[in-house]
BABAKOL-797678 format. One record per residue: x, z, y of N, C-alpha, C in turn; residue number from 1. Coordinates in pm, whole numbers, always signed. Each point is the difference from the previous one (the first is absolute). Layout:
BEGIN
@n.u X; n.w Z; n.v Y; ca.u X; ca.w Z; ca.v Y; c.u X; c.w Z; c.v Y; seq NUM .
...
//
This chain:
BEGIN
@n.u +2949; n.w -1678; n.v -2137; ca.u -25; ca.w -17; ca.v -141; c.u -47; c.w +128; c.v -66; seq 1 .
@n.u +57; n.w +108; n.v +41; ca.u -83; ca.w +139; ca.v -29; c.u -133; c.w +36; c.v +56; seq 2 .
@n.u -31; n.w -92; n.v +66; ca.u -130; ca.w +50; ca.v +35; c.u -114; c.w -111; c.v +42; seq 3 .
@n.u -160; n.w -15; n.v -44; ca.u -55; ca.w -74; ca.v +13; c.u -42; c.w -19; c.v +158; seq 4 .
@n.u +19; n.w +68; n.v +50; ca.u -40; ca.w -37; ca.v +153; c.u +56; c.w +127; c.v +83; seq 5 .
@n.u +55; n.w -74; n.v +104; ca.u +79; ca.w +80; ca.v +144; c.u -41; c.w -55; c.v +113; seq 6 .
@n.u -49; n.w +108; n.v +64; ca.u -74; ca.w -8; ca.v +154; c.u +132; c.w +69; c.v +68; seq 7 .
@n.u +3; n.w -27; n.v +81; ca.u +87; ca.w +15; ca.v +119; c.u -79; c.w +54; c.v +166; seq 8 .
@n.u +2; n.w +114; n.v +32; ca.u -93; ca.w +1; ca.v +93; c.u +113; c.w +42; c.v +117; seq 9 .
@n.u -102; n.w +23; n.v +115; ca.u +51; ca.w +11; ca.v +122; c.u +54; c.w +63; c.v +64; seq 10 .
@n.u +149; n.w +70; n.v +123; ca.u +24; ca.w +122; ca.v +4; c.u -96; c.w +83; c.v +79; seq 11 .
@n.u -85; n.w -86; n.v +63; ca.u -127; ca.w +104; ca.v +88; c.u -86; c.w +18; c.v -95; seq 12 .
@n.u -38; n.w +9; n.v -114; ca.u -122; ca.w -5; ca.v -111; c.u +40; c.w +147; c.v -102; seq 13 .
@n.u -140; n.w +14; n.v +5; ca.u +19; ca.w +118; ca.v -113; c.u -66; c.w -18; c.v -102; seq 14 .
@n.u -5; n.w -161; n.v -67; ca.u -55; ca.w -29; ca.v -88; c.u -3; c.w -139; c.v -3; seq 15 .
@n.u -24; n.w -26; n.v -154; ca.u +0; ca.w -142; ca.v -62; c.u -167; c.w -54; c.v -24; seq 16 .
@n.u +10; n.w -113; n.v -23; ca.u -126; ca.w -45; ca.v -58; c.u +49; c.w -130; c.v -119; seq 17 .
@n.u -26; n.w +7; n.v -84; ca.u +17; ca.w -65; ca.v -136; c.u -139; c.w -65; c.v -80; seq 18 .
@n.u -29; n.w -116; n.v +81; ca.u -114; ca.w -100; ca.v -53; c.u +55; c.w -71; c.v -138; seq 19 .
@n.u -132; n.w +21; n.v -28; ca.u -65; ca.w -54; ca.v -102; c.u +28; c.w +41; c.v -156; seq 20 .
@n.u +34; n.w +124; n.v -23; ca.u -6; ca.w +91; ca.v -103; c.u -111; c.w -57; c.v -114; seq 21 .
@n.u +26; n.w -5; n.v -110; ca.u -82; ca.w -36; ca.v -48; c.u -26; c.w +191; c.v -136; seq 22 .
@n.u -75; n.w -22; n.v -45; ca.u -43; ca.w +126; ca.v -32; c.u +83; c.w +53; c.v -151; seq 23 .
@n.u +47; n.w +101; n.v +22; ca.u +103; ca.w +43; ca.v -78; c.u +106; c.w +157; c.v +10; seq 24 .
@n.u +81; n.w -4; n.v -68; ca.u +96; ca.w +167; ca.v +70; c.u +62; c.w -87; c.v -24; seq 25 .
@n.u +89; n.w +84; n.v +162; ca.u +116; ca.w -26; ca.v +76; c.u +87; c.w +127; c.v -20; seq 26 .
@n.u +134; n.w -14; n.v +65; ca.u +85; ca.w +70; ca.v +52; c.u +56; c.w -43; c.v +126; seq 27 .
@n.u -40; n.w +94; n.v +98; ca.u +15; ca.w -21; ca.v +138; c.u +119; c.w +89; c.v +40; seq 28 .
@n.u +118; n.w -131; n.v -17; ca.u +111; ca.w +128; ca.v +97; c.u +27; c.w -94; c.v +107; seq 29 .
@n.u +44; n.w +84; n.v +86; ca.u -1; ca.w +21; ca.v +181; c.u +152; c.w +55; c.v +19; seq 30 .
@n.u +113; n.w -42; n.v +57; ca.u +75; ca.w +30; ca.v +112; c.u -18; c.w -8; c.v +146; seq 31 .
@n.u +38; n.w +87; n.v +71; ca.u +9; ca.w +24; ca.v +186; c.u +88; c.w +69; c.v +37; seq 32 .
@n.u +34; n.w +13; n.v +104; ca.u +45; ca.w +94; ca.v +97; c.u -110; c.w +83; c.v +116; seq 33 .
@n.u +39; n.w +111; n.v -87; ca.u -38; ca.w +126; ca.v +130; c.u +57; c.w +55; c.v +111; seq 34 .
@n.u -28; n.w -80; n.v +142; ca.u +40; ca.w +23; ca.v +106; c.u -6; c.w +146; c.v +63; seq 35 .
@n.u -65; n.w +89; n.v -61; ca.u -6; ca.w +138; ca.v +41; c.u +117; c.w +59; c.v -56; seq 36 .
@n.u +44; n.w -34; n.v -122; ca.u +100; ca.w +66; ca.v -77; c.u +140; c.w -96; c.v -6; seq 37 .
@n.u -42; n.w -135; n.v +40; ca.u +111; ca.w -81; ca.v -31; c.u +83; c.w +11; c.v -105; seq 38 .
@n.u -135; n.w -32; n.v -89; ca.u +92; ca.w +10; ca.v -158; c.u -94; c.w -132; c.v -45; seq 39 .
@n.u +34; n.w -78; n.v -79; ca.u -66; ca.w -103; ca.v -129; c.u -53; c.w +83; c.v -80; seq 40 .
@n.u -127; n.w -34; n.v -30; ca.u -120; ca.w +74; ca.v -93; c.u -30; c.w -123; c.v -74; seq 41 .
@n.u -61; n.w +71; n.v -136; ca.u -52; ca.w -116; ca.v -79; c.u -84; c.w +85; c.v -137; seq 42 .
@n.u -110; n.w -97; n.v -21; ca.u -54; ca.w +99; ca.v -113; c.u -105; c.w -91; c.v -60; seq 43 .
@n.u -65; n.w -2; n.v -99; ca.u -141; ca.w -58; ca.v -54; c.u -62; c.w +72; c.v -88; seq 44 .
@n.u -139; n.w -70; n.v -42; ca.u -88; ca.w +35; ca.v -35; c.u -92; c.w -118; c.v -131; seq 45 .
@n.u -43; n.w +36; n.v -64; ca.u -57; ca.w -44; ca.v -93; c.u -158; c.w -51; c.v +65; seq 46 .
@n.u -40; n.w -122; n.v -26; ca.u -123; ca.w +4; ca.v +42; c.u -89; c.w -99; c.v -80; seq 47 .
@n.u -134; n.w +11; n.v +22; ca.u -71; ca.w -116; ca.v -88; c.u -117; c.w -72; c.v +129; seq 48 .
@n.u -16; n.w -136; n.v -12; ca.u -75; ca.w -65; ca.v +60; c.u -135; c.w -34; c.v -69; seq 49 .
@n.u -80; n.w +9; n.v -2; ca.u -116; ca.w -5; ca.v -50; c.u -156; c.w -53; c.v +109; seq 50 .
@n.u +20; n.w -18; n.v +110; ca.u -57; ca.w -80; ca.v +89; c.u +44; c.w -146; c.v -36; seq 51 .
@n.u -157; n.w -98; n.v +46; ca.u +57; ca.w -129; ca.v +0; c.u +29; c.w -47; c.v +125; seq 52 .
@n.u -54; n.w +43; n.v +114; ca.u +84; ca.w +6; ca.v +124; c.u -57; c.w +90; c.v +102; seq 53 .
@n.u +42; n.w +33; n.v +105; ca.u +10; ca.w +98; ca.v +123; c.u +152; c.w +56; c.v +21; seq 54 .
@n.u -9; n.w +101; n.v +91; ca.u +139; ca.w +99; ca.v +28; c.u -15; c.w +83; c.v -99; seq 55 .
@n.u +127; n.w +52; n.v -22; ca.u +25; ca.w +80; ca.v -85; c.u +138; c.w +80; c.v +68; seq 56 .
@n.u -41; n.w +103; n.v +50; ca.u +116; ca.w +133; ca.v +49; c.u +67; c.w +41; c.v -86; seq 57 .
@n.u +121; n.w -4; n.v +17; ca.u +56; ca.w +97; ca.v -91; c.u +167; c.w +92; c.v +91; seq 58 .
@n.u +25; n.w +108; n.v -45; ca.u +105; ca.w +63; ca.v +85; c.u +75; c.w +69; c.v -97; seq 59 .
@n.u +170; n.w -70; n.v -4; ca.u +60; ca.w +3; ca.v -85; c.u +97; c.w +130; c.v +44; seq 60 .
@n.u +34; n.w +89; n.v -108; ca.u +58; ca.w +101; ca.v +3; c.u +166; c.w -36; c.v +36; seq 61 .
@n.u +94; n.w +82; n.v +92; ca.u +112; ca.w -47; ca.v +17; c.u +80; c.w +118; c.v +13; seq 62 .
@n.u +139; n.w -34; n.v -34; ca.u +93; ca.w +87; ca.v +42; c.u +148; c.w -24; c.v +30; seq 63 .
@n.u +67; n.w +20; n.v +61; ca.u +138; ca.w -24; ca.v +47; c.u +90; c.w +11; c.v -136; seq 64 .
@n.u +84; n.w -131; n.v +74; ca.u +141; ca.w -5; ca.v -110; c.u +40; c.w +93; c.v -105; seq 65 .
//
């Protein structure tokens, strides 16, 4: 209920994909775990969509607990 959409991705994946965005600003926050540090990281980013379609990269800033 806090949030308009939750992707759930994979533990082998280092990334999500989130179809069908329609064009607008977002706020993109992200939780994980960092297996190098074995700590839970989490962080976001502000973003705007402005394509009507293709990929769109984006790499969200993170930091531990």
């Amino acid at each position: 209920a806090l949030y308009d959409m939750i992707i759930v991705g994979t533990t082998d994946s280092i990334f999500v994909v989130a179809d069908s965005m329609k064009c607008g600003n977002y706020f993109i926050y992200m939780t994980g775990f960092d297996v190098s540090i074995a700590e839970r990281v989490r962080g976001g980013i502000p973003v705007t969509v402005s394509e009507q379609s293709g990929l769109k990269t984006i790499k969200i800033p993170v930091t531990e607990d």
